[in-house]
C-alpha positions as CSV (number, residue, x, y, z in Angstrom):
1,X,4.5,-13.8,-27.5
2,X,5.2,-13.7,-23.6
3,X,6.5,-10.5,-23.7
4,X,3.6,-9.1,-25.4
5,X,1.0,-10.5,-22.9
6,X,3.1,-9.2,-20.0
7,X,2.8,-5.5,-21.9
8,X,-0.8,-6.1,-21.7
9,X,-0.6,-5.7,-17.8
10,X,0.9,-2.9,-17.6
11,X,-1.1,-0.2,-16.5
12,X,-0.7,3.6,-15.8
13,X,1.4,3.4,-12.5
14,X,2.8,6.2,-10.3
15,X,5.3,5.7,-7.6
16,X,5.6,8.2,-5.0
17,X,9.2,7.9,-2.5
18,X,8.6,9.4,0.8
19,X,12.4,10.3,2.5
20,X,16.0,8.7,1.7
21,X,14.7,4.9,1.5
22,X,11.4,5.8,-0.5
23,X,13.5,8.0,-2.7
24,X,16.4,5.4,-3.2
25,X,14.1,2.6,-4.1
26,X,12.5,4.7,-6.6
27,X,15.4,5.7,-7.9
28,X,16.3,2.3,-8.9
29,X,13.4,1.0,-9.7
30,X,14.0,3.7,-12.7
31,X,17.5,2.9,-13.4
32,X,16.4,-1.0,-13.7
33,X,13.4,0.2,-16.3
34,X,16.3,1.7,-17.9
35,X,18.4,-1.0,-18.3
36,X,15.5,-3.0,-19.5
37,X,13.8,-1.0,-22.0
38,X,16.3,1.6,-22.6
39,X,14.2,4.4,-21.4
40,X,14.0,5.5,-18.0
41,X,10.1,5.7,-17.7
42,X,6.9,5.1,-19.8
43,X,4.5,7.4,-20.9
44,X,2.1,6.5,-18.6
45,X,4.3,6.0,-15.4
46,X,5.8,8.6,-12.9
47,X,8.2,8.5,-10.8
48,X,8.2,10.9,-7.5
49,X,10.9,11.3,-4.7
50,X,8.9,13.7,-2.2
51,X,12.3,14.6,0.1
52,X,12.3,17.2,3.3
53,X,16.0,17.8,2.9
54,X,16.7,21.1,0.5
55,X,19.2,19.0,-2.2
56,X,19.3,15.6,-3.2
57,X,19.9,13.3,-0.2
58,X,23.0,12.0,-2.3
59,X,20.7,10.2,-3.9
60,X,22.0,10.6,-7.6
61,X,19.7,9.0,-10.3
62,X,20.7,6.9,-13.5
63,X,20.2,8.2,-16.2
64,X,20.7,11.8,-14.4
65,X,17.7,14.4,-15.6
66,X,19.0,16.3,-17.8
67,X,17.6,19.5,-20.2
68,X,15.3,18.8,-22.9
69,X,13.6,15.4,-21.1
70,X,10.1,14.6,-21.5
71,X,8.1,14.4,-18.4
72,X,7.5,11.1,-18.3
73,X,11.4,10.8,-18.1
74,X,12.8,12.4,-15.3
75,X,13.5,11.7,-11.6
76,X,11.0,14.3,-10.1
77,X,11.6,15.9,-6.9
78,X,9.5,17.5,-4.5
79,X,11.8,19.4,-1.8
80,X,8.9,19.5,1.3
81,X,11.1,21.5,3.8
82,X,10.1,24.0,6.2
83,X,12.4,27.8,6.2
84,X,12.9,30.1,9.2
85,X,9.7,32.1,7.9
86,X,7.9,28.9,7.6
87,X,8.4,28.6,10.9
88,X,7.3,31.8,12.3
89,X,3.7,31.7,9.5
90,X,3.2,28.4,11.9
91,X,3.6,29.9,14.5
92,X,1.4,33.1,13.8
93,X,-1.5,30.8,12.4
94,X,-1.5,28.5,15.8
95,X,-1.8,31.9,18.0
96,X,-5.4,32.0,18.5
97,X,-5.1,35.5,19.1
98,X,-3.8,36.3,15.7
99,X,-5.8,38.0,13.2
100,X,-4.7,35.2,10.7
101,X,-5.7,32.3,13.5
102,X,-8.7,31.2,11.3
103,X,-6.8,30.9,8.1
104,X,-5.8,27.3,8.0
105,X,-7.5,25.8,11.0
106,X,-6.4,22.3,9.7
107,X,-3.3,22.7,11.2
108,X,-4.6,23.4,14.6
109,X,-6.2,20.2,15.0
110,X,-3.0,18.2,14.9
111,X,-0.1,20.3,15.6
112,X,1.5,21.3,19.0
113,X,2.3,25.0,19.5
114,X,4.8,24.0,21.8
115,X,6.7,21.6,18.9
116,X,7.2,24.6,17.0
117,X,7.7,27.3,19.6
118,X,10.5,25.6,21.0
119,X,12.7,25.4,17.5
120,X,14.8,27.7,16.1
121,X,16.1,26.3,13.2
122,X,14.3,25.6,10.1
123,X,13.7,21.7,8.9
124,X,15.6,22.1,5.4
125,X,17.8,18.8,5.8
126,X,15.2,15.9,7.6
127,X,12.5,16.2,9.6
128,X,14.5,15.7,12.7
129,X,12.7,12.0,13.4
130,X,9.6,13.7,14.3
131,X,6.5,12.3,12.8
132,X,4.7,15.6,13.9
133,X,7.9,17.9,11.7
134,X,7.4,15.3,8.8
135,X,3.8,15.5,8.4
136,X,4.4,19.4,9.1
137,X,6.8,19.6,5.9
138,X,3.9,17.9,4.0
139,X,1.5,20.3,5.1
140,X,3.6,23.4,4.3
141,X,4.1,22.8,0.7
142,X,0.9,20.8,0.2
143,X,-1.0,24.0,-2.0
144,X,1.7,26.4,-1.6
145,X,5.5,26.0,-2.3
146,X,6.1,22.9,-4.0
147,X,2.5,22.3,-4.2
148,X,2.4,19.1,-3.7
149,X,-1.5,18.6,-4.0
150,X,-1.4,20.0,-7.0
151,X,1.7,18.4,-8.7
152,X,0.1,14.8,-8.1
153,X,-2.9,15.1,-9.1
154,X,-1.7,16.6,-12.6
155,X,0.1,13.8,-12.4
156,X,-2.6,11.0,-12.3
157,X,-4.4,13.3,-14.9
158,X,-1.5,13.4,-17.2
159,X,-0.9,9.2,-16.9
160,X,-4.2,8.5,-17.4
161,X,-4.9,10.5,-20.4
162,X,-6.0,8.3,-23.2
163,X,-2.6,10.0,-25.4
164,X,-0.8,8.5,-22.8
165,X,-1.4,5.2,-23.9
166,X,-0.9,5.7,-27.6
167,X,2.6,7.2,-26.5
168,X,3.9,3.9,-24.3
169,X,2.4,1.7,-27.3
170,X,4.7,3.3,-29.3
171,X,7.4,2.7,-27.0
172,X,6.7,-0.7,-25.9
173,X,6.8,-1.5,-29.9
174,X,10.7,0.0,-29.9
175,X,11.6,-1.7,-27.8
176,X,10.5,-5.2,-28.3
177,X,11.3,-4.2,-32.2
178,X,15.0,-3.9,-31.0
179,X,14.8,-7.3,-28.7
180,X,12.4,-9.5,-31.1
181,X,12.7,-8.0,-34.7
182,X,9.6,-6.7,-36.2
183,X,6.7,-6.9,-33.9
184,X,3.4,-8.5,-35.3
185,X,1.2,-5.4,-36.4
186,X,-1.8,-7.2,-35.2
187,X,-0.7,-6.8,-31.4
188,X,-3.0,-4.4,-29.6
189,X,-1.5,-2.5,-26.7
190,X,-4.5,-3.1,-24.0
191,X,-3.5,-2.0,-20.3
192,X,-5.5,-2.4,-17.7
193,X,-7.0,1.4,-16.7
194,X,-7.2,0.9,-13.3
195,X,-4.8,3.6,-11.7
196,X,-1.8,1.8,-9.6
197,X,-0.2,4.1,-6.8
198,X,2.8,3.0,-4.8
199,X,4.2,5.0,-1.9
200,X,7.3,3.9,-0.6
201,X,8.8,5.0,2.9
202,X,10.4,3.9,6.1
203,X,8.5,4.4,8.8
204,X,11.4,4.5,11.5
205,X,12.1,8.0,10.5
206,X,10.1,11.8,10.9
207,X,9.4,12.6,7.4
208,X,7.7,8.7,5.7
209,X,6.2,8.1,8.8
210,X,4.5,11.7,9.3
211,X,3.0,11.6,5.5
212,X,2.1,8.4,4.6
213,X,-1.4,8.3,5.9
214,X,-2.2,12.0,4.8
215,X,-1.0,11.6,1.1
216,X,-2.4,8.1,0.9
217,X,-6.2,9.8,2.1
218,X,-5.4,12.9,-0.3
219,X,-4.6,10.2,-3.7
220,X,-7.8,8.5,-2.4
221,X,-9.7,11.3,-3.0
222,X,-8.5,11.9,-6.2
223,X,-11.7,10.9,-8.3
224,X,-10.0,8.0,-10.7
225,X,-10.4,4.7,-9.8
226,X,-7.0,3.3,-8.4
227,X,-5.4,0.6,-5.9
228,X,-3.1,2.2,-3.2
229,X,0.0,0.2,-2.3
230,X,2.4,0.7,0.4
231,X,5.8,-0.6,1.3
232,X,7.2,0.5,4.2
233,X,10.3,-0.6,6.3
234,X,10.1,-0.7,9.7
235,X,12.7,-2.1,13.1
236,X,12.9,-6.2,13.3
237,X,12.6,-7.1,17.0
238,X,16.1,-7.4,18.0
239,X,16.3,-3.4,16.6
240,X,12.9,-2.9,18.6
241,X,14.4,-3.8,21.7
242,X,17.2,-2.3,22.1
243,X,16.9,0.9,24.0
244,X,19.4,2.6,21.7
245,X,17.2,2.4,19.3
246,X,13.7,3.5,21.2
247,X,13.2,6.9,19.1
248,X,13.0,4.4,15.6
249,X,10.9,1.8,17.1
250,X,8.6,4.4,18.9
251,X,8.2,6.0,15.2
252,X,7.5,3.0,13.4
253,X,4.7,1.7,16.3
254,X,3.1,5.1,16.1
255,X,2.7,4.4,12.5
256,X,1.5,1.4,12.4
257,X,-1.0,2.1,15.1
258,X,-2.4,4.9,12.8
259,X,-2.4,2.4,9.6
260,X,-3.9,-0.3,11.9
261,X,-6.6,2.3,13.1
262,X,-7.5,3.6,9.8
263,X,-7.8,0.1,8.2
264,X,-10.5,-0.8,10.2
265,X,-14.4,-0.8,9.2
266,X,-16.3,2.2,10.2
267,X,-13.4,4.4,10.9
268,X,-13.5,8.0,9.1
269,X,-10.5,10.1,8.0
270,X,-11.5,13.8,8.8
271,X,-9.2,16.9,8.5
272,X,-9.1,19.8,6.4
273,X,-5.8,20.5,4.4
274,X,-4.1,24.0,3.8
275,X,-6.0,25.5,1.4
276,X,-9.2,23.7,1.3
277,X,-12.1,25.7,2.7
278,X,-14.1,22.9,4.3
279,X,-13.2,19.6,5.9
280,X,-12.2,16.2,4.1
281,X,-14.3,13.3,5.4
282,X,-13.2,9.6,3.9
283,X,-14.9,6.4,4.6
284,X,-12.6,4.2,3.0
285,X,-9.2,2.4,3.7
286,X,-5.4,4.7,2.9
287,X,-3.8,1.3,1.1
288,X,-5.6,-1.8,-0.7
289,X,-2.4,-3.8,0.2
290,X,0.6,-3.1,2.6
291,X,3.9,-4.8,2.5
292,X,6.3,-4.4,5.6
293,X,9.8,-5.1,5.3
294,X,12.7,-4.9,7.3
295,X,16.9,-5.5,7.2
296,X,17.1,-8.4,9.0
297,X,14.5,-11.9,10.1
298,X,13.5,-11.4,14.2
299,X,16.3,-13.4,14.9
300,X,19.4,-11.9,12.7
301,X,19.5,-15.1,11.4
302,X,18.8,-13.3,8.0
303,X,20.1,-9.9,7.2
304,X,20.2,-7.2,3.9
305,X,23.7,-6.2,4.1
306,X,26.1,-6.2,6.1
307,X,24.4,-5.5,9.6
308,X,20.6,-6.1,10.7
309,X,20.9,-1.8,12.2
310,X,19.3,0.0,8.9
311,X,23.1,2.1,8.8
312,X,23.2,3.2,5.3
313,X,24.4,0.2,3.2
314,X,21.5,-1.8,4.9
315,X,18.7,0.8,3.8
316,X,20.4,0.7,0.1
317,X,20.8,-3.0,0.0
318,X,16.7,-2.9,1.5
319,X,15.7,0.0,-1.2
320,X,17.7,-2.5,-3.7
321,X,15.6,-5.5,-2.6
322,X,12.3,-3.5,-2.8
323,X,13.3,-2.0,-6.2
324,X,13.7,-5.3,-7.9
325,X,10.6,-7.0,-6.9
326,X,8.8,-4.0,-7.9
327,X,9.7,-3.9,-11.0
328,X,9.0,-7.7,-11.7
329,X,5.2,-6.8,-10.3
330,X,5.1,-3.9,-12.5
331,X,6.9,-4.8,-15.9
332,X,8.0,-8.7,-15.5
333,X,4.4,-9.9,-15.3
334,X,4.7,-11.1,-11.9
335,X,2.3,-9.2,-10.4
336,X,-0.5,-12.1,-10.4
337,X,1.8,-14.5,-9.2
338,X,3.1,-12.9,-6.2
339,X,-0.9,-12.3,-5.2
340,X,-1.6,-15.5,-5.4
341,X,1.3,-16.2,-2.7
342,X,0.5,-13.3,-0.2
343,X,0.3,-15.0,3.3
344,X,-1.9,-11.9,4.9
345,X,-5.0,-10.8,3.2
346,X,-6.3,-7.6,1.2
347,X,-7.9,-4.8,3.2
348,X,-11.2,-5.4,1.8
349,X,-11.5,-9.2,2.3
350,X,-13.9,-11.2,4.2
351,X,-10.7,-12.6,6.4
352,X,-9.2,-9.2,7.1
353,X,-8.9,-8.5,10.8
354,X,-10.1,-11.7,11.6
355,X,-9.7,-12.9,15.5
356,X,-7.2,-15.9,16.0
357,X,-8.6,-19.0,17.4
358,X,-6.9,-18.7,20.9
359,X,-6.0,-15.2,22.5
360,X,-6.3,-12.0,21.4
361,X,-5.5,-9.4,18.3
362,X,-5.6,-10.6,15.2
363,X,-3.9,-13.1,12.6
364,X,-0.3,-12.6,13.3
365,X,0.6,-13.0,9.8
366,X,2.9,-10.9,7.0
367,X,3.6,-10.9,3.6
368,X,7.6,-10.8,2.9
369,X,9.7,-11.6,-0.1
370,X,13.1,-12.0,-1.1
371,X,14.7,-11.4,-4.2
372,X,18.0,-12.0,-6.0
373,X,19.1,-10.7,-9.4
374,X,22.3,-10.5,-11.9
375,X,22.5,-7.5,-13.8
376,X,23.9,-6.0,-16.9
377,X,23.7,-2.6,-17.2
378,X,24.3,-2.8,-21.6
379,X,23.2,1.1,-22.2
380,X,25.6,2.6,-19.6
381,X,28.3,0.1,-20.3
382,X,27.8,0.9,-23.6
383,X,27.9,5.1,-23.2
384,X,31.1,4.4,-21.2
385,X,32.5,2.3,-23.8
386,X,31.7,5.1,-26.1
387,X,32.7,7.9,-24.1
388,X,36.3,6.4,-23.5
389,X,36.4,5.7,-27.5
390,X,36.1,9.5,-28.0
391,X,38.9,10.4,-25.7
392,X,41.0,7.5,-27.2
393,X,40.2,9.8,-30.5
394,X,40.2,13.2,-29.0
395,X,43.8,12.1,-27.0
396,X,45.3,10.9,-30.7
397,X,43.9,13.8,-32.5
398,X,45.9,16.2,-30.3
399,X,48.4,13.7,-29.7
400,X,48.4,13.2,-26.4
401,X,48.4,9.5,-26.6
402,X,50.5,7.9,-29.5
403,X,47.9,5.3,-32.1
404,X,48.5,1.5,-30.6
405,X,49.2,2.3,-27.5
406,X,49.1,-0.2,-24.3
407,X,46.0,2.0,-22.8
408,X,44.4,2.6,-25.7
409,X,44.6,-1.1,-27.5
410,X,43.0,-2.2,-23.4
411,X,39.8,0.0,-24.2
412,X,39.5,-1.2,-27.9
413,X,40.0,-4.8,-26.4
414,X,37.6,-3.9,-23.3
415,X,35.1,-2.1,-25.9
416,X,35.0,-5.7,-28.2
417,X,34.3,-7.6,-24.7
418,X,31.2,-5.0,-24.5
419,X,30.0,-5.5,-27.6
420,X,30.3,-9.3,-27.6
421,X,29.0,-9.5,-24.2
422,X,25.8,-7.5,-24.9
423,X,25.0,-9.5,-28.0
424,X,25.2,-12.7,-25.8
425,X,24.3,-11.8,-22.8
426,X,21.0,-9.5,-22.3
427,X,18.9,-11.3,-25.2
428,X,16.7,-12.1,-23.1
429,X,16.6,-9.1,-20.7
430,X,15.5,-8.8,-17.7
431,X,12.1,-10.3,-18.1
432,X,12.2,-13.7,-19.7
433,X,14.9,-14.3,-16.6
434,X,12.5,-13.4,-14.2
435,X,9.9,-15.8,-15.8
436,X,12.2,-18.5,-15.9
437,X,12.9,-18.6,-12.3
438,X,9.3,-18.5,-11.3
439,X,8.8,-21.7,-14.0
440,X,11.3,-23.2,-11.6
């Protein structure tokens, strides 16, 4: 009955990737639901890639979307860019001697004229590392465009509907039917209904770093009752100091000043966003918990990939990391656990931002994690396996390839191994490994 008591915290859950590494470790957070459950979402999930480049950052999902997919199925993706006429609507509404200054006077509160005379192109592939263009993108298709706003919140509606829950019950019961046998009919599917949000970013570039705070504060406002996560990358210290490397480090410190600000008591979060006719004032904190993570220990002595500079093996291999213990918190049942062993404390704790004994600042401690996994991807082994049994057949048919063939008796041999190997091997799934090593 494990599995069914790890089903039962589960709870409607929507993860929002802010730039490549948000959207990468989102992405594979998916494909490892996937390979678990054999769908790439739950009724009551979502998962979000909010990019500022126009196409897909190369960042290729599995299982691809594809026509015909439910909702709750695909890889969405929310292109926040800014176009040449963008540009020149900015600049018209920050001209105080436009007739159309007092249209979105949110953005004049914020935003330097001279940040956006001074361009000529538009911001359709980045946000340049400029936390001021990233939050800029957000703002430009937060009501209009991609409406961003909007699209989240009908998302958190849509998740928490009480349908919702009937419709992951149903799969949750296929798919430990298909691992178990016949599930008991007496188990009750009964999630929490707390609403889980997880944004993801880096905050060494333009676009994470400019919208993290902003959407955080606009998903607080949202009137369900939910904890806000975030899990952000930022520069170790040997990155930090190197001078080649000051626009990064100067992105991420902004940041986390912000954060830092904004978690405190008695702070208030005031703006007005596009389209809103009067201001948004929030006493409250942007995340419940934050998680800060980085390529390599302060030292190098410990490194994700093959270099402790986040070059783009070292943000997969990072995403990768992040991915995994994600999706033990979220579907493994080791959400509890890894609470109990957080080093740092919640932002609503007695002990948060409590003065150190000697000196000044704070406690000068961080949560971090490791994680290391095997994995066997059965469902696209198996629709390869498939796919090259159907040429085999399509080949012979049109005789292309004679029958008994060297090639062809490899597949059939390689397709056996498959099917052996996925009776043997993934009994267990994902999961029950996972629990195993934390027995240990």
């Amino acid at each position: 009955m494990e599995e069914l008591q790890i089903m039962n915290q589960l709870s409607p859950t929507l993860v929002v990737g802010l730039g490549s590494f948000g959207g990468i470790t989102v992405s594979h957070l998916r494909s490892l639901l996937y390979e678990e459950i054999g769908e790439p979402g739950l009724p009551f999930f979502r998962f979000v890639h909010i990019s500022s480049h126009k196409d897909d950052e190369n960042i290729k999902p599995q299982p691809a979307n594809h026509a015909g997919q439910k909702d709750w199925e695909k890889f969405h993706v929310l292109h926040s860019v800014i176009s040449l006429d963008d540009m020149e609507t900015l600049r018209t509404l920050l001209n105080h001697q436009s007739p159309r200054a007092d249209e979105e006077p949110g953005w004049k509160d914020w935003l330097d004229p001279e940040l956006i005379n001074m361009c000529d192109s538009a911001y359709i592939a980045g946000a340049g590392n400029s936390r001021m263009i990233g939050k800029s993108c957000l703002w430009n298709n937060f009501t209009a465009k991609e409406a961003i706003k909007t699209r989240l919140t009908d998302m958190v509606t849509e998740i928490t509907a009480p349908d919702k829950q009937v419709e992951t019950e149903l799969v949750l019961r296929n798919y430990l039917d298909r691992k178990q046998g016949k599930v008991n009919e007496k188990f009750s599917f009964s999630p929490a209904k707390k609403l889980r949000v997880y944004i993801i970013s880096t905050l060494c570039g333009g676009t994470g770093s400019g919208m993290f705070l902003d959407l955080a504060f606009m998903l607080r406002q949202e009137g369900k009752e939910k904890n806000i996560f975030g899990i952000f990358s930022i520069p170790d210290m040997n990155t930090a100091q190197d001078t080649h490397h000051a626009r990064i480090t100067a992105n991420a410190y902004s940041a986390l000043i912000e954060l830092d600000y904004y978690s405190r008591d008695n702070t208030v979060f005031e703006t007005q966003f596009p389209g809103d006719q009067i201001a948004t004032s929030i006493k409250d904190y942007p995340f419940d918990y934050v998680q800060l993570v980085s390529p390599s220990s302060k030292g190098s002595r410990f490194q994700i990939g093959t270099s402790s500079i986040a070059d783009e093996n070292g943000i997969k291999a990072l995403a990768t990391m992040c991915a995994t213990s994600l999706f033990f918190e979220l579907f493994g049942g080791a959400g509890t656990e890894k609470a109990g062993i957080w080093c740092n404390y919640p932002a609503k704790s007695d002990q948060w931002r409590k003065p150190r004994r000697m000196g000044t600042g704070y406690i000068q401690t961080l949560s971090t994690f490791g994680a290391s996994t095997a994995h066997y991807p059965k469902y696209r082994i198996a629709g390869a396996a498939a796919c090259l049994q159907i040429q085999d057949k399509l080949f012979e048919w049109l005789g292309m390839v004679t029958t008994g063939s060297k090639l062809s008796d490899k597949k059939k041999r390689n397709y056996q191994e498959i099917q052996t190997g996925w009776k043997k091997l993934p009994e267990n799934g994902l999961l029950r490994c996972a629990n195993k090593d934390s027995q240990k």
